[in-house]
C-alpha positions in Angstrom: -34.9 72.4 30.3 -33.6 69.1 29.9 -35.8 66.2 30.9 -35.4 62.5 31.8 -36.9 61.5 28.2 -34.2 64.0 26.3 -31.7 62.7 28.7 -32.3 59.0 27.9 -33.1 60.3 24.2 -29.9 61.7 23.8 -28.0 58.4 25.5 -29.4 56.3 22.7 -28.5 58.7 20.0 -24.6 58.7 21.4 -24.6 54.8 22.1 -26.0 54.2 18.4 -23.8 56.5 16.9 -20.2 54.5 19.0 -21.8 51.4 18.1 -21.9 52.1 14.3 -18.6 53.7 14.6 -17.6 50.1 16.1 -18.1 47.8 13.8 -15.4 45.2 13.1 -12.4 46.0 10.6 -13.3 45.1 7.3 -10.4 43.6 4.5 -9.9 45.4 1.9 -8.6 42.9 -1.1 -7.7 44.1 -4.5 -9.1 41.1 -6.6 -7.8 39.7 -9.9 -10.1 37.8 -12.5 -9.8 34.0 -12.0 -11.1 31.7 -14.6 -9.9 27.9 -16.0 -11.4 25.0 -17.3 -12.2 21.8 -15.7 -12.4 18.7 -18.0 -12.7 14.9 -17.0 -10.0 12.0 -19.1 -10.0 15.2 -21.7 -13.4 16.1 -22.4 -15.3 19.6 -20.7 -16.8 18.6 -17.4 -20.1 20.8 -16.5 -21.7 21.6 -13.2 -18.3 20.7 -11.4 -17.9 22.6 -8.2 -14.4 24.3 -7.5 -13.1 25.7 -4.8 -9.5 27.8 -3.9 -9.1 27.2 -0.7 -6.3 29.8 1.1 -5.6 30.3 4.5 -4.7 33.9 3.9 -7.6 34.9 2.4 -11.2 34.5 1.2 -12.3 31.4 -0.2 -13.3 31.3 -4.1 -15.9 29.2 -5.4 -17.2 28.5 -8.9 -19.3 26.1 -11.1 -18.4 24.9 -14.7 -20.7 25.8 -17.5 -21.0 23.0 -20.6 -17.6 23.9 -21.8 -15.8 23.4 -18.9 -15.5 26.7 -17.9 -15.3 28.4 -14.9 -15.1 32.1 -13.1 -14.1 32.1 -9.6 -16.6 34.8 -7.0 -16.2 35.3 -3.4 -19.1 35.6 -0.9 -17.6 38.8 0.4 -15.8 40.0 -2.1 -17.6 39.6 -5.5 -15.4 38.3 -8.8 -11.9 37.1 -8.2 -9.6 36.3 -5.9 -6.8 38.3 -3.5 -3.3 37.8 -5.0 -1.9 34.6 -3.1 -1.4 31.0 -2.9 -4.5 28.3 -2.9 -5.3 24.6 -3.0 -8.0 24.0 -5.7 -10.7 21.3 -4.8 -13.2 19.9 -7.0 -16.8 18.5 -6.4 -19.3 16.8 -8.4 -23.3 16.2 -7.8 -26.0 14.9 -9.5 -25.7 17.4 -12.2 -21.8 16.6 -12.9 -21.7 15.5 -16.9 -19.1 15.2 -19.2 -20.0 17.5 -22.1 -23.2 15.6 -24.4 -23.4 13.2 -22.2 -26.4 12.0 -20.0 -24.7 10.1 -17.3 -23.5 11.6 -14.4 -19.9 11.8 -13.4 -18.3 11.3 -10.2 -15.5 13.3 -8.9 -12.7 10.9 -7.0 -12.6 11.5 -3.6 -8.9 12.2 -3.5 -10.1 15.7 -5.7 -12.5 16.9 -3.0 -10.4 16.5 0.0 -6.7 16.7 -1.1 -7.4 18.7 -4.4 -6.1 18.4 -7.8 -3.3 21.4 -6.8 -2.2 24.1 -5.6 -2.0 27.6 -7.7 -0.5 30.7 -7.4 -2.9 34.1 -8.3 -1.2 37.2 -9.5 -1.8 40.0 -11.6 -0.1 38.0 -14.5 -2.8 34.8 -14.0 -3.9 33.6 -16.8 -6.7 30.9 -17.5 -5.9 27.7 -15.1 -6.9 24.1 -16.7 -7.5 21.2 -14.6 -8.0 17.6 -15.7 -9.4 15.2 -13.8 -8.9 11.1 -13.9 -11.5 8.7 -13.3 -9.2 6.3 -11.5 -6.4 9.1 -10.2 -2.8 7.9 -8.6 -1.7 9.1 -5.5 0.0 12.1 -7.0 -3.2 13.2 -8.6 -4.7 14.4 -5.5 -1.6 15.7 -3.2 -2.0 19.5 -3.9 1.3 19.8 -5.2 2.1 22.9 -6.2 1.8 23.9 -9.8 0.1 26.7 -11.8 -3.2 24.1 -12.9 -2.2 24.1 -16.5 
């Protein structure tokens, strides 16, 4: 005998189980291993904040260690990017030093809002290098394309 509580019972189970079934589409990226260095008039810049900015795709982010170095992660994704083309942007804070050296170092604006290029990731990427001016021109920050070495 079915009664109104197995009858609503049963509704729930059947809307919980379309709902699940529901859920928006999720991407599915095959990632490749990004990783460069960062360095400021020559020298390894540490606790720099980059970003690969694509409009394609997931963003990248990563922070430089004391060498310079850097691995890019996604928030979705985990390590690495999607193959494609990016703009790399570079951020300082408070942190931000030029290897063995106390002072703080701040990134020119031009690098955080035009970027110091643009970068294509493949399965043949290799390490990317960026160096950044304390008194850039014009052409320092205009995302031209390039592969960041």
């Amino acid at each position: 005998m079915i009664t109104l509580s197995s009858t609503r019972t049963l509704l729930l189970l059947v809307s919980a189980a379309v709902l699940v079934g529901c859920g928006a589409p999720t991407a599915n990226y095959s990632m490749i291993p990004v990783e460069g260095t960062i360095t400021f008039e020559g020298e390894p810049l540490s606790n720099a904040e980059v970003m690969f900015d694509s409009p394609d795709g997931p963003r990248g982010f990563g922070v430089s260690d004391d060498n310079g170095m850097f691995s890019v992660k996604t928030r979705q994704f985990g390590a690495g990017l999607p193959a494609g083309k990016y703009r790399v942007l570079v951020t300082s804070s408070e942190q931000t030093r030029i290897r063995g050296s106390g002072k703080a170092v701040q990134v020119a604006t031009v690098y955080r809002e035009s970027g110091v290029g643009r970068v294509s990731i493949d399965a043949g990427t290799g390490p990317l290098s960026f160096d950044l001016k304390a008194k850039p021109t014009k052409s320092d920050g205009d995302g031209a394309d390039g592969d960041g070495a």
